[in-house]
N, C-alpha and C positions, 0 to 999 in steps of 0.2 A: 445329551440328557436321555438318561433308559426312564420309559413309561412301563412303572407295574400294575397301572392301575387300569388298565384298559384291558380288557380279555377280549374284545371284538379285535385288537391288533394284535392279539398273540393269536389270535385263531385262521387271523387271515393271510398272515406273513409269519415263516418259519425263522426259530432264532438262528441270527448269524454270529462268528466268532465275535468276542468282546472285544473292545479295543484293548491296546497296551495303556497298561499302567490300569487297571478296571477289571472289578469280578464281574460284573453285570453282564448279562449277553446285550447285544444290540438288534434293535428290531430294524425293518428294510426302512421303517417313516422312520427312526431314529438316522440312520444312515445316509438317508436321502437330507436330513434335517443339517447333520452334518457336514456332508457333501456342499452344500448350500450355504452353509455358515465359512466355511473354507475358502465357497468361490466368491461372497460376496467380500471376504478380507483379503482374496489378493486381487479383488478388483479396485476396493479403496486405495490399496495399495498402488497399485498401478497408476492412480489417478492421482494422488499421492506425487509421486515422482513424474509426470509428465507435466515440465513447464514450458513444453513448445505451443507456438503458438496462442497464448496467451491474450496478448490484446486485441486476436480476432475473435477468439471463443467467447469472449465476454469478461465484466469486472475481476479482477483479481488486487484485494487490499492487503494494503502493508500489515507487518506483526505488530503494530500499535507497540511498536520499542521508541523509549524515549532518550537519548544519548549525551553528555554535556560532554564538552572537550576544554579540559583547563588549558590555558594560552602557551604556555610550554609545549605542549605534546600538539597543539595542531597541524596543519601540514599543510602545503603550498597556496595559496590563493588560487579562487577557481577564475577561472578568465572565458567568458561567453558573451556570447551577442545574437542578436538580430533584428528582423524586423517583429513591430508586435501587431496585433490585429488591423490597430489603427493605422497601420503606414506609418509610425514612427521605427527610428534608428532609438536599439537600447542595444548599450557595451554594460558589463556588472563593475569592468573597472574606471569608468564614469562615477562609479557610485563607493569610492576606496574613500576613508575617511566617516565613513556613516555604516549603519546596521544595515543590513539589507536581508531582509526576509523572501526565502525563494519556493513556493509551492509548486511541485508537478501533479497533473491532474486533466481528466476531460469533463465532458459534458454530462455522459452515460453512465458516468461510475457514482455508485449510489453516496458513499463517503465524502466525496468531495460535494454533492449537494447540500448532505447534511453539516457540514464544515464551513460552507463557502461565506454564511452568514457571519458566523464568528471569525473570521479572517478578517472580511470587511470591516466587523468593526472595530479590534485590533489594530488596523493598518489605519481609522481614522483616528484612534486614539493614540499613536504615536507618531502621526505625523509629525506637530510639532517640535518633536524631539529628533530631528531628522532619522528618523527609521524608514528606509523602502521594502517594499514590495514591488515583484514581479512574479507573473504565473508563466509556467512550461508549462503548454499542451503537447500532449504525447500522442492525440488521436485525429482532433477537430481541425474541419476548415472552417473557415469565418463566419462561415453562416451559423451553426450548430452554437459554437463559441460565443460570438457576439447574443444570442438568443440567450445565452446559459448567466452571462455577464449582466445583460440586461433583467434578465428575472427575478437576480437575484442583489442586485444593485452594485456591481464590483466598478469601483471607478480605480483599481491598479490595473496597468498594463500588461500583457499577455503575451509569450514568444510561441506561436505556433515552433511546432520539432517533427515536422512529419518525416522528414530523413535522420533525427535519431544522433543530429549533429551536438545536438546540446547535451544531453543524455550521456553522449560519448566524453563530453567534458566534464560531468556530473560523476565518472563511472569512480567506482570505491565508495564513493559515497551515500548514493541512489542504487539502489537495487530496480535494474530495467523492469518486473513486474512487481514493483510496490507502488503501489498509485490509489490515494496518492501520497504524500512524502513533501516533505516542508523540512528546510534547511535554515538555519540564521546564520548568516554570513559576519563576521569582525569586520572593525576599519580596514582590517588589512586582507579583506576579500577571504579571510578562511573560515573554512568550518566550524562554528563553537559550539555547535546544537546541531541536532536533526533529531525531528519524529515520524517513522516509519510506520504510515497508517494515516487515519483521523486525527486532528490533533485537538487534545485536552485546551480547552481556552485557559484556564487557569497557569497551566503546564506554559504554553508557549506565550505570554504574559512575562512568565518568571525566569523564561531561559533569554528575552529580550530583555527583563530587566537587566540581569544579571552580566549580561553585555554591554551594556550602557555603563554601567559602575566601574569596566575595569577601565 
């Protein structure tokens, strides 16, 4: 941006060649203004493209994309297990034959607070219809976890993933820093939904109906 209106900066800084593409000469505070605009867009940049280390730097949420996969085109059944917070054994293929609703998420990531209420009640309103839920944590030990559970009144069970073993059985479908990320699993253990990010209550409502019907 050339300033013509200032004679104290024409008086105290000599004009420098104009840029290309511009008749305007450029003053040294235009210069430095854009020196400055330059450095702070290849620094967003930079930050931009640097997705290492991620889940130590702090939250990073999914692109709030919402996916539906018609039964034709899904793709193998996901096969995972562990233990979950509570000392119990969960396999996902225990749960082949019903829906199964699968959230990744920690304690610390702001979205899944603001989310965790509507899962909860979600996950009580279709119990009866055999729908499950299970949460993958990506960060938390038990303590942080059970507190986050507790606060918020989550009575589905939880697979701690601190080695990244679940996530690995997740991968194509889960983006390792989108968290968090909620999947609906078919009778037949596949993919028919995911929401990357927060999830819409309305939204994932309609993608477990729509599972149920076929």
């Amino acid at each position: 941006m050339t300033r013509t209106h200032s004679g104290r900066s024409r008086a105290l800084s000599p004009h420098l060649p104009a840029l290309p593409g511009t008749s305007a000469p450029l003053t040294r505070r235009g210069l430095l203004g854009a020196a400055g605009t330059a450095s702070v867009t290849l620094l967003l940049a930079a930050c931009g493209s640097d997705t290492s280390d991620r889940y130590e730097s702090g939250y990073v949420s999914g692109d709030g994309v919402a996916t539906e996969i018609e039964a034709a085109d899904r793709g193998e059944p996901l096969d995972f297990s562990g233990t979950t917070f509570e000392d119990e054994e969960f396999s996902s293929s225990d749960a082949r034959g019903e829906v199964l609703v699968v959230n990744v998420w920690y304690a610390s990531c702001p979205p899944c607070r603001k989310e965790a209420p509507d899962l909860q009640a979600i996950h009580e309103e279709y119990a009866e219809q055999g729908v499950g839920f299970v949460g993958v944590n990506v960060r938390d030990t038990a303590g942080p976890a059970k507190a986050f559970e507790e606060r918020y009144g989550i009575t589905y069970p939880s697979l701690p993933d601190p080695d990244a073993q679940i996530m690995y059985a997740l991968r194509g479908q889960v983006s390792p820093n989108a968290v968090p990320s909620t999947l609906v699993l078919d009778g037949e253990g596949r993919v028919a939904a995911r929401i990357s990010g927060g999830i819409d209550p309305s939204t994932l409502r309609a993608m477990i109906d729509k599972v149920l019907g076929e």
